[in-house]
ROLUM-436013 format. One record per residue: x, y, z of N, C-alpha, C in turn; residue number from 0; residue in three letters. Coordinates in nm, 3 decimals. Example, Ala and Ser with C-alpha at 12.3 -4.5 7.8 and 13.67 -1.06 7.14 Angstrom:
2
+---------+---------+---------+---------+----------+---------+---------+---------+---------+-----+------+
:  n.east : n.north :    n.up : ca.east : ca.north :   ca.up :  c.east : c.north :    c.up :  nr : rest :
+---------+---------+---------+---------+----------+---------+---------+---------+---------+-----+------+
:   1.319 :  -0.569 :   0.780 :   1.230 :   -0.450 :   0.780 :   1.320 :  -0.330 :   0.780 :   0 :  ALA :
:   1.285 :  -0.225 :   0.708 :   1.367 :   -0.106 :   0.714 :   1.290 :   0.003 :   0.787 :   1 :  SER :
+---------+---------+---------+---------+----------+---------+---------+---------+---------+-----+------+
This chain:
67
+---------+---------+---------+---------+----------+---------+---------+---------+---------+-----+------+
:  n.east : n.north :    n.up : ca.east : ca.north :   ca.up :  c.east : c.north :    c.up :  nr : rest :
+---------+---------+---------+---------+----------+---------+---------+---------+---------+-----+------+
:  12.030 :  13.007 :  11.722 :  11.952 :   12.892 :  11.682 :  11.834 :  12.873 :  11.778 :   0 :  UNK :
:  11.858 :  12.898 :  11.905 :  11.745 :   12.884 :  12.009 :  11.614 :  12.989 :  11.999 :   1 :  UNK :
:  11.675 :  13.108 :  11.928 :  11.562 :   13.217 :  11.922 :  11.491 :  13.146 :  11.860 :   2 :  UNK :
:  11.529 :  13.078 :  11.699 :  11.483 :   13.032 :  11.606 :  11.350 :  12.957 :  11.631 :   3 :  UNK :
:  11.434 :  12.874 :  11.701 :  11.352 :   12.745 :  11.721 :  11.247 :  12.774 :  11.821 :   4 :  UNK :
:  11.243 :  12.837 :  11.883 :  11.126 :   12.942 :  11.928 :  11.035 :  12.989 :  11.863 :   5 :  UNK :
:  11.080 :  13.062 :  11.804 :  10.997 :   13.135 :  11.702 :  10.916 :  13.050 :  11.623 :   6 :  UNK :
:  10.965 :  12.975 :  11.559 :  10.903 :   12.858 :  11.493 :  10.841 :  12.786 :  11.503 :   7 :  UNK :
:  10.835 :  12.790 :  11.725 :  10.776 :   12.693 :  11.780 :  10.756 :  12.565 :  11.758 :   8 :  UNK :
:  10.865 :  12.513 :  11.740 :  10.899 :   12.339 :  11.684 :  10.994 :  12.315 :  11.839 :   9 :  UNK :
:  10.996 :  12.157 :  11.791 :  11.096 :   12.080 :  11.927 :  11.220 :  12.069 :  11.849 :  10 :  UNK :
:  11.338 :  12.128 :  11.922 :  11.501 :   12.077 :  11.851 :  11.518 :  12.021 :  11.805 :  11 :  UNK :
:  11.432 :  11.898 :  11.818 :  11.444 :   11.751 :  11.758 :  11.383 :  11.760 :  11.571 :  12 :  UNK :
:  11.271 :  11.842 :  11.608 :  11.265 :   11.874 :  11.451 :  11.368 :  11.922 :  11.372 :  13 :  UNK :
:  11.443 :  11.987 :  11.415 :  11.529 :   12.106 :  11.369 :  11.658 :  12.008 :  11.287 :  14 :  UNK :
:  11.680 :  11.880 :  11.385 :  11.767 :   11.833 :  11.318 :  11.761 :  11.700 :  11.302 :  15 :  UNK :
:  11.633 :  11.625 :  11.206 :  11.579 :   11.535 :  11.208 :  11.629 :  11.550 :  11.079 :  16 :  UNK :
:  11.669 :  11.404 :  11.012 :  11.721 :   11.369 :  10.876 :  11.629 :  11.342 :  10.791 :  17 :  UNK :
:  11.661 :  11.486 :  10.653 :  11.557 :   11.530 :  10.573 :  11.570 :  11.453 :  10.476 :  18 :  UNK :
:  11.451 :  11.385 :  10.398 :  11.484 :   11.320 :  10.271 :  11.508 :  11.445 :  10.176 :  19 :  UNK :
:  11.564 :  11.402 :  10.022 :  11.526 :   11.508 :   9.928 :  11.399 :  11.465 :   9.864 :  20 :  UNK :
:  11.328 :  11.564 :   9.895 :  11.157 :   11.569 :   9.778 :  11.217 :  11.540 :   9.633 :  21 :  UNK :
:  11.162 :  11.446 :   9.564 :  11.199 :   11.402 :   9.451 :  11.129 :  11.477 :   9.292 :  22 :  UNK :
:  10.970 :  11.511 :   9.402 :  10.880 :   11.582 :   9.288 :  10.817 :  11.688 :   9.371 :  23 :  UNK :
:  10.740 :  11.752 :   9.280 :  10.679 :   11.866 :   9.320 :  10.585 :  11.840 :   9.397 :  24 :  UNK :
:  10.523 :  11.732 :   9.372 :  10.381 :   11.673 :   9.395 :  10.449 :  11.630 :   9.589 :  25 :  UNK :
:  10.529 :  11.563 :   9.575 :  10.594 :   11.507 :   9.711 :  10.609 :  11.639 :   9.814 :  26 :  UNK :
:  10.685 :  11.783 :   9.729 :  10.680 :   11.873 :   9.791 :  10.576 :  11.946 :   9.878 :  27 :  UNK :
:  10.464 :  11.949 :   9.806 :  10.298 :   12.015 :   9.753 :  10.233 :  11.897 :   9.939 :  28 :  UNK :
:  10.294 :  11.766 :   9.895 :  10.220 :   11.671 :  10.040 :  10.302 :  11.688 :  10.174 :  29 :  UNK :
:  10.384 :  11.715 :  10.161 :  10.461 :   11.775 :  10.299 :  10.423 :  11.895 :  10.350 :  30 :  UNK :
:  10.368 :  12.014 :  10.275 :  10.369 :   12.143 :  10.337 :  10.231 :  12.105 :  10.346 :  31 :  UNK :
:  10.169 :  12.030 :  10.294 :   9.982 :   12.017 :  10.340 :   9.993 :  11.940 :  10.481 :  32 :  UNK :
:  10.100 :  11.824 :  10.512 :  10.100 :   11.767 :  10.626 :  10.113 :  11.870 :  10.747 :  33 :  UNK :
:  10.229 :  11.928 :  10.667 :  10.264 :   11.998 :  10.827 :  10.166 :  12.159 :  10.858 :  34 :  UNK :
:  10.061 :  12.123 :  10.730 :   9.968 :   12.248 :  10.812 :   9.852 :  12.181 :  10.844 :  35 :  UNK :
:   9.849 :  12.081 :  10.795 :   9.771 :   11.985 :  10.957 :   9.832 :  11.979 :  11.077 :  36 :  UNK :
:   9.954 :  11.952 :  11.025 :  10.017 :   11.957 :  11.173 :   9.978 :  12.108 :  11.281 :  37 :  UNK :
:   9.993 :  12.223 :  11.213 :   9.983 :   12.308 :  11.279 :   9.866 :  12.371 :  11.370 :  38 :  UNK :
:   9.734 :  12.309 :  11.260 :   9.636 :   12.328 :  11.275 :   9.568 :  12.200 :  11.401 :  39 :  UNK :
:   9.638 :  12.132 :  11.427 :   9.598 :   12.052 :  11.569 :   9.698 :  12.078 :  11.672 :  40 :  UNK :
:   9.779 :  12.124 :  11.642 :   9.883 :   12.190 :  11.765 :   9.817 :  12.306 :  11.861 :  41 :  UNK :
:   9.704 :  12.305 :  11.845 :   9.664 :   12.401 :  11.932 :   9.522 :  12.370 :  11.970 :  42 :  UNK :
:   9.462 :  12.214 :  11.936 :   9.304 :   12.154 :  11.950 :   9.407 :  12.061 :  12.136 :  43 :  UNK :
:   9.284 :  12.057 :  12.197 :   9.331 :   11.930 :  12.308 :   9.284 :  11.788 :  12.256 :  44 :  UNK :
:   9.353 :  11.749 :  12.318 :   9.401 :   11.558 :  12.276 :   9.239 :  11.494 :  12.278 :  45 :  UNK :
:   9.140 :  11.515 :  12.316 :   9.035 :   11.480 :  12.276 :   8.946 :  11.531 :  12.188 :  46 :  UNK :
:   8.958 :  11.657 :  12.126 :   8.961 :   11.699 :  11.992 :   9.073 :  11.600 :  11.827 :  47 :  UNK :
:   9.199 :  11.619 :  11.913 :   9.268 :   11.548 :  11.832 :   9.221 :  11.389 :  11.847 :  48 :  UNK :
:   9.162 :  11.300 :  11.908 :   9.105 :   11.182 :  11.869 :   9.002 :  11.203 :  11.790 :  49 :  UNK :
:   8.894 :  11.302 :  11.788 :   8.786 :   11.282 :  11.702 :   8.838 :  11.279 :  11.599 :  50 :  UNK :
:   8.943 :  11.416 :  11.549 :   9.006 :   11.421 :  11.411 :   9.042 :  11.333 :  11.371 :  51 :  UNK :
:   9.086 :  11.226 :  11.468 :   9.174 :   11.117 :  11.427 :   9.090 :  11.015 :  11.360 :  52 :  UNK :
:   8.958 :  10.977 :  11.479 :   8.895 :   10.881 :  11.415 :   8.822 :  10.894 :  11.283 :  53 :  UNK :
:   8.804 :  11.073 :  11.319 :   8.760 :   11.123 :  11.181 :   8.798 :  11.082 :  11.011 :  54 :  UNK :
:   8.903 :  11.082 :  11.090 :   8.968 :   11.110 :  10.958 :   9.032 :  10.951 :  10.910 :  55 :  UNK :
:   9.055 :  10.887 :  10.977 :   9.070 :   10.729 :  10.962 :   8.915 :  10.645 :  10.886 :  56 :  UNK :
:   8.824 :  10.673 :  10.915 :   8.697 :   10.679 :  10.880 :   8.671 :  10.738 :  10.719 :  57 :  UNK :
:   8.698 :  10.851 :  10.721 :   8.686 :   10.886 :  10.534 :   8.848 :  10.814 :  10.493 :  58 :  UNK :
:   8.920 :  10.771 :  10.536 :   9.059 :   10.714 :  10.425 :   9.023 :  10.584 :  10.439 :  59 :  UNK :
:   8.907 :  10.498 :  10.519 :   8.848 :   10.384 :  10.468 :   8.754 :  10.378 :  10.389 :  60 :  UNK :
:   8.709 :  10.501 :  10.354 :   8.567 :   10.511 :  10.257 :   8.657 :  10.555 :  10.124 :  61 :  UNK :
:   8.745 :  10.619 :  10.126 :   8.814 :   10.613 :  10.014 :   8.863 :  10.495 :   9.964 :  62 :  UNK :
:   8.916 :  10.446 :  10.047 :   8.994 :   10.314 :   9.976 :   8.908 :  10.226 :   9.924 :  63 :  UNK :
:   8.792 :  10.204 :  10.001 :   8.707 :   10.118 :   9.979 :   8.666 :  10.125 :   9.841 :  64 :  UNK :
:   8.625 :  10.307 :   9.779 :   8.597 :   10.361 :   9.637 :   8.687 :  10.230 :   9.552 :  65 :  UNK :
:   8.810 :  10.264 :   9.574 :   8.966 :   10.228 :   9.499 :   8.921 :  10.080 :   9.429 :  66 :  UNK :
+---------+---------+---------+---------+----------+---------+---------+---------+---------+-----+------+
């Protein structure tokens, strides 16, 4: 299990964090897009990851605002 979780490069804590069941496809389809954001800032430094952040907080108020 430890190779694993290596390999995978996740924290243990992921490994055994209580999974909902995906109900739809669509639910499925938004989890694997999260966690390749996730992946894709796992390797920016923490002041990269604020711009993204504010970045991106910034267009989901210009969206909503559309709404």
């Amino acid at each position: 299990m430890e190779r694993i979780i290596e390999a995978l490069d996740v924290h243990p804590k992921e490994v055994f964090e209580d999974f909902e069941i995906l109900d739809s496809r669509d639910e499925l389809d938004k989890e694997k897009m999260i966690d390749s954001l996730k992946l894709l800032l796992k390797s920016r430094s923490l002041d990269e990851i604020n711009i993204i952040h504010r970045l991106t907080k910034d267009v989901l108020l210009a969206i909503d605002y559309k709404k």
